[in-house]
C-alpha positions in Angstrom: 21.5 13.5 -28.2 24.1 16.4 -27.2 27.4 15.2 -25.8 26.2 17.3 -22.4 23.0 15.6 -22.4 24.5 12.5 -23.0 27.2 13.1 -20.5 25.4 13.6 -17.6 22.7 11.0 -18.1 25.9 8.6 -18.5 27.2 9.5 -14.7 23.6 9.7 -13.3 23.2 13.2 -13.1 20.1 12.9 -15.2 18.7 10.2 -12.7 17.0 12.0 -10.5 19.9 11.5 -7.9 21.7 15.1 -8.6 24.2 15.9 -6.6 23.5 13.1 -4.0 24.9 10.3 -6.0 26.8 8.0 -3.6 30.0 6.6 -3.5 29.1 3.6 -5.2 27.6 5.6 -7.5 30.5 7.0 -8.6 32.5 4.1 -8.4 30.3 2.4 -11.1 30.2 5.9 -13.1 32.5 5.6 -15.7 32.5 9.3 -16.7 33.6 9.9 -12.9 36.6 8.4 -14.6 36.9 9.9 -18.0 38.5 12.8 -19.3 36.1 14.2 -21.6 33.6 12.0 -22.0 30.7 14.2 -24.0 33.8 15.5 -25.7 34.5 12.0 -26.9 30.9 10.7 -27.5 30.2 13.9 -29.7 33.5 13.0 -31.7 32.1 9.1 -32.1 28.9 10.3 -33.1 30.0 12.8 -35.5 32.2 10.2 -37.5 29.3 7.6 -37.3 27.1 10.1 -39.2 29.8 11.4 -41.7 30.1 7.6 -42.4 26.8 7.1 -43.6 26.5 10.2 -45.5 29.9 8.8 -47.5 28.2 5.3 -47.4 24.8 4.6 -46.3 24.3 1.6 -44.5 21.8 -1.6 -44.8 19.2 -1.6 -42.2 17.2 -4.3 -42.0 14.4 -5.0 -38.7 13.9 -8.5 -37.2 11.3 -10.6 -38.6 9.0 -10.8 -35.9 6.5 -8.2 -36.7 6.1 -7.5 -32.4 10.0 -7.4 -32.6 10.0 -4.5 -35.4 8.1 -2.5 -33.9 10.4 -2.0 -30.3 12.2 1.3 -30.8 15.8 0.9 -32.2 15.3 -2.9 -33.1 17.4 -4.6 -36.3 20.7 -3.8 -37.3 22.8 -1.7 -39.5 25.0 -2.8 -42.1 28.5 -1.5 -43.3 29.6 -4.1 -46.0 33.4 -3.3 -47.9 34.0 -2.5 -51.6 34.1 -5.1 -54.6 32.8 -9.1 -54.0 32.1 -11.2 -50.9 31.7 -13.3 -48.9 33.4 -11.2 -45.7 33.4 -11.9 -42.8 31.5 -9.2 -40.4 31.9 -8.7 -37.1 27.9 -7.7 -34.8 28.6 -4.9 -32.6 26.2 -4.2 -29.6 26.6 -0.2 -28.3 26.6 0.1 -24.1 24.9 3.1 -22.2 24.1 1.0 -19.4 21.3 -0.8 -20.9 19.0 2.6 -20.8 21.0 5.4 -23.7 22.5 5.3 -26.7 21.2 3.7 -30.0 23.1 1.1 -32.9 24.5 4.4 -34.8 26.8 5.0 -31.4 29.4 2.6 -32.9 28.8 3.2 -36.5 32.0 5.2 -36.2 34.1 1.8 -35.3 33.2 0.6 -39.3 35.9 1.9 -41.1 39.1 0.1 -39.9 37.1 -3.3 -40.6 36.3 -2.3 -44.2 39.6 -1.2 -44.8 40.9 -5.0 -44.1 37.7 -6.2 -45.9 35.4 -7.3 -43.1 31.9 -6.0 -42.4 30.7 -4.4 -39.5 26.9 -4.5 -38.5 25.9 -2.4 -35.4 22.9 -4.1 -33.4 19.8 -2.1 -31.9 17.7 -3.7 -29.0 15.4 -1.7 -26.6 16.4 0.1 -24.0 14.9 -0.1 -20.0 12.3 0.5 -18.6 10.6 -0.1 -21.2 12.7 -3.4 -22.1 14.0 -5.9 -19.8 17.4 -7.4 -20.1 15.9 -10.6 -21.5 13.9 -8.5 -24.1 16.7 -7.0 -25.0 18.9 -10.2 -25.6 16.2 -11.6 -27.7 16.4 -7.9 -30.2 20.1 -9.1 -30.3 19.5 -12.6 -31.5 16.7 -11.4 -33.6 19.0 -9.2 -35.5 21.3 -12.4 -36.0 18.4 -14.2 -37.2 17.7 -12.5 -40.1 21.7 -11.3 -40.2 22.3 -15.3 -40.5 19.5 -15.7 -42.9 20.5 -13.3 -45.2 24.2 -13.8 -45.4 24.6 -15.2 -48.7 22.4 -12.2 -50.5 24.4 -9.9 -48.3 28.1 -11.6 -49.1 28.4 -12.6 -45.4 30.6 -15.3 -44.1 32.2 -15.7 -40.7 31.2 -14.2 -38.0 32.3 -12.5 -34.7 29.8 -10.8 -32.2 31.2 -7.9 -30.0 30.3 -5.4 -27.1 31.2 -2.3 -25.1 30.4 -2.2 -21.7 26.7 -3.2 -21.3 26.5 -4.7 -24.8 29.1 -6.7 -23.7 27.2 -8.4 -21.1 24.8 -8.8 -23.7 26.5 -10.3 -26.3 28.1 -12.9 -24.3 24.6 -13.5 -23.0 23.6 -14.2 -26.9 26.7 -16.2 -27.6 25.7 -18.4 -24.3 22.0 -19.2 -25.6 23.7 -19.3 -29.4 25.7 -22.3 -28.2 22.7 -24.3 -27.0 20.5 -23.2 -29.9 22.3 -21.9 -33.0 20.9 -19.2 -34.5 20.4 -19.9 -38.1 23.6 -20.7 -40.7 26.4 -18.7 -39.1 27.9 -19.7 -35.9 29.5 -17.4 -33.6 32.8 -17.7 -34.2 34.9 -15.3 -31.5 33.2 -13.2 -28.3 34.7 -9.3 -28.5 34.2 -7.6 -25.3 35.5 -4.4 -23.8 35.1 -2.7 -20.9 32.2 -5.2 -19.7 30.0 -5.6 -16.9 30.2 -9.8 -16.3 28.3 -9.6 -12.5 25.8 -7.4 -12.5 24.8 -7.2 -8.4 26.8 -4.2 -7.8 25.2 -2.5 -9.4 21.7 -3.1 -7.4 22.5 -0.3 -5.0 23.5 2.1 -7.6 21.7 4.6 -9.9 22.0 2.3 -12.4 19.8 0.0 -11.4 17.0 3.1 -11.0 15.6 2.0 -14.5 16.6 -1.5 -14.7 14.6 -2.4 -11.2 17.0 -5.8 -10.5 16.4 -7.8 -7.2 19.4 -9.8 -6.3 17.7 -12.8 -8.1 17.4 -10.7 -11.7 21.0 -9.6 -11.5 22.5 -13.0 -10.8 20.5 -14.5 -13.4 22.0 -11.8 -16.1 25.1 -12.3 -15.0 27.9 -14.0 -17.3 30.3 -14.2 -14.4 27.8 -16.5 -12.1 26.5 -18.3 -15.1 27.8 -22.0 -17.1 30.3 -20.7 -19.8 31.4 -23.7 -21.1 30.8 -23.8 -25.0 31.5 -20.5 -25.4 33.7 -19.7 -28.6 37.1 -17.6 -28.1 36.9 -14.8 -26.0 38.7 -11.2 -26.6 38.7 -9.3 -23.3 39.6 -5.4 -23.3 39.6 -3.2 -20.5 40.5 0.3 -20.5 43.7 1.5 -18.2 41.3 4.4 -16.8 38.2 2.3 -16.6 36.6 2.3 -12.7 38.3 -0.1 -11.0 34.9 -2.5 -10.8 35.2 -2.9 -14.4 39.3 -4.4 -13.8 38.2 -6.7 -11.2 35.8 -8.1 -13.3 37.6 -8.5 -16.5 40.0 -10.6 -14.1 37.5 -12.6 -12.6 35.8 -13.3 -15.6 38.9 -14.6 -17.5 39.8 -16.9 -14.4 35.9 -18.1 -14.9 36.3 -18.7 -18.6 39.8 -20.4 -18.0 38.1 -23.2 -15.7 35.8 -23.8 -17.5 38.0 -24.6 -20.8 37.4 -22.0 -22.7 40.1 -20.1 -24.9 40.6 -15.8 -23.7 42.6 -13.6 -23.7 43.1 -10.3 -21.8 44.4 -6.6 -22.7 44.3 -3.9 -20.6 44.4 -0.9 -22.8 46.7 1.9 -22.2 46.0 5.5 -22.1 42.5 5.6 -22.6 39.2 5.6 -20.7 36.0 3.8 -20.9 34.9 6.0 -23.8 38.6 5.9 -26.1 38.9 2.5 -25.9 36.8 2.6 -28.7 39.1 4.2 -30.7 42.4 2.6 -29.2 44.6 1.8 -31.8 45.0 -1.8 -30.6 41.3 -2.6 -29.6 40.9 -5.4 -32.4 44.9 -6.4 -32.7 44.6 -9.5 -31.3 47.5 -12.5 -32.6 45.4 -15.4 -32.4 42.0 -13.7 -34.2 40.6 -14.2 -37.5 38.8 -10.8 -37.5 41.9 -9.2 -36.5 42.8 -5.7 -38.1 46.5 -4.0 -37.5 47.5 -1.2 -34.9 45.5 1.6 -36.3 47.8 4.9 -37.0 44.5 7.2 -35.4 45.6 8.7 -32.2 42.9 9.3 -29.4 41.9 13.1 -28.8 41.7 13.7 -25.0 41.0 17.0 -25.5 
């Protein structure tokens, strides 16, 4: 999709809301926030594709034949040179559960393989035509076969991650992970950035124009309102120019997972938006992570 295309459809433009969007609108538009977002999704895409011309990735589709067939369903995997196992770290894309596809992070593989970790990127459908429940089970479908496959594919630990809403969703798969395991490899650390952990402000906004929550729907998706205990360690990352929604609730979200025992920590990213964080040097630099990777050297183009 061109970065434009992409851009307006990001900050509801493309919505059928035009020029009327509303203040709240805007205030849960994070391209009202960005510097240059199409600028920046172009670049991401760009270096995703160059990627797989250099080094083509392994796709593989769930196993559920009904599953296979739901647009943009299975995974994509980046694995590093010479023998396993490695540990991988499942990424889920955001676009506000309605854009984007599993090659809009394939650009975020190279740092990993460099430090010999693998990276898979995770499809799932995208609303209206999928609800958020679908969509969580394309997500744990894609670790089914990821877990069942892991010793043909050299894969050992893992670590499930997320930008904005694949954030929510991946915490919502590491919540129904820890009462049912899926397959051989637990879930081993939570990487989220820039997440949406309540999802009833955004009833009221254009947002919610293809996703159709009542108040019940959205408090039901909603990490923040939900039991987190038996969670694994959780990596919070917000951007320093991210709307201010997305601060408060990284905040509340780590007071949540605080009571309820379980280990986070939070980084507020500087100088970038809700699109850069992506490419912050320190995104993945955590102390206390397994899947950890060093402050990159790659600077972020706001221009």
């Amino acid at each position: 999709m061109p970065g434009d295309v992409l851009g307006e459809r990001l900050d509801g433009r493309c919505c059928g809301r035009g020029a009327s969007m509303t203040p709240l609108d805007r205030a849960w538009s994070p391209s009202q926030f960005a510097r240059a977002p199409e600028t920046t999704l172009a670049d991401q895409q760009r270096r995703g594709r160059a990627l797989c011309r250099e080094r083509a990735p392994l796709s593989r589709a769930p196993l559920s034949r009904a599953l296979a067939q739901v647009a943009d369903s299975g995974f994509d995997l980046f694995v590093p040179e010479g023998d396993g196992p490695w540990p991988v770290v499942a990424f889920i894309h955001g676009g506000y559960w309605q854009h984007l596809d599993r090659s809009a992070v394939h650009f975020m593989a190279p740092p990993f393989l460099e430090r010999g970790i693998a990276f898979a990127s995770l499809g799932y459908g995208l609303a209206p035509t999928s609800t958020l429940a679908a969509m969580e089970d394309h997500c744990i479908a894609s670790l089914e076969v990821l877990s069942r496959e892991a010793p043909a594919l050299g894969l050992g630990a893992l670590a499930l991650g997320g930008h904005s809403a694949g954030a929510q969703l991946a915490c919502r798969v590491a919540m129904r992970a820890a009462k049912a395991p899926v397959g051989r490899l637990s879930i081993e650390e939570l990487h989220l950035v820039s997440g949406v952990f309540d999802l009833r402000p955004l009833i009221s906004t254009y947002v919610n124009d293809a996703l159709g929550l009542d108040e019940d729907a959205a408090r039901a998706a909603s990490p923040l309102l939900s039991p987190l205990g038996g969670l694994p360690p959780v990596f919070l990352s917000v951007a320093e120019e991210d709307p201010p929604g997305f601060h408060a609730q990284a905040e509340a979200f780590c007071r949540a997972l605080e009571a309820q025992g379980v280990a986070v920590s939070l980084a507020r990213r500087p100088d970038c938006d809700h699109f850069t964080i992506l490419d912050h040097p320190s995104l993945f630099c955590w102390p206390r992570s397994r899947f950890a990777i060093p402050r990159s050297t790659r600077q972020i183009d706001h221009d």
